[in-house]
Every structure is written in C-alpha cells, then in structure tokens.
Phi, psi and omega in degrees: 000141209226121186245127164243112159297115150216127191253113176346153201261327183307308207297306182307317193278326182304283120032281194261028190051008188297172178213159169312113144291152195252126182310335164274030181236324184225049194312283157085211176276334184289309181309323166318298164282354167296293217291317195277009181248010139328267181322300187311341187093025178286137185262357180224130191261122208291169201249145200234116192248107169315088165261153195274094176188142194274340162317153185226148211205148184220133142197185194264169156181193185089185174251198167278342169303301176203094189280146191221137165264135139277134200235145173252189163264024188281328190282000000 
C-alpha cells in the first residue's frame, strides 16, 4: 500500500507569502534550474518561487507534474 502527502505548491507559497519569479527577475537562477533539472531528466522544469524572509533557506515542493524551487531572501 503506497501513502502519499501532497499538499499543493499554491497552498505552501500562500503559507510563506511567496510569489512566482519571473525568468526576468531571476534570469540566472532560472537557467541554473533548467540545466540541473535537464541533468536530472526532469520532464516539467520546476517554477522558481520568492519568499520574503531573512532566513536563509532553499527547497523543492510541489509533484512531478508541477515541481516548484522556493528561494527565501536571505540566500
């Protein structure tokens, strides 16, 4: 029996205020994930998310369908 959490990447980013970055805000870091989600074989290239926060912190969420990186601004 195979149990999955998935909580939506809108639902997370609400939760932390985050917003979409735009590939002209963050040219880049955006190129960056393409190539490593290229290498990884990712077939959907994840959507690169802002949060307004001084910690400083990165992660992945979302599915495969629509994987999303969150950057805070502390990075």
């Amino acid at each position: 029996l195979y149990f999955s959490t998935q909580i939506s990447t809108k639902f997370i980013m609400r939760m932390y205020r985050g917003r979409e970055l735009s590939v002209r805000e963050a040219p880049q870091i955006t190129r960056i994930i393409q190539i490593l989600a290229d290498r990884a074989g990712l077939k959907v290239i994840p959507k690169l998310y802002y949060i307004p926060q001084q910690v400083i912190n990165a992660f992945a969420t979302g599915t495969r369908k629509e994987p999303a990186v969150a950057l805070t601004h502390g990075i």
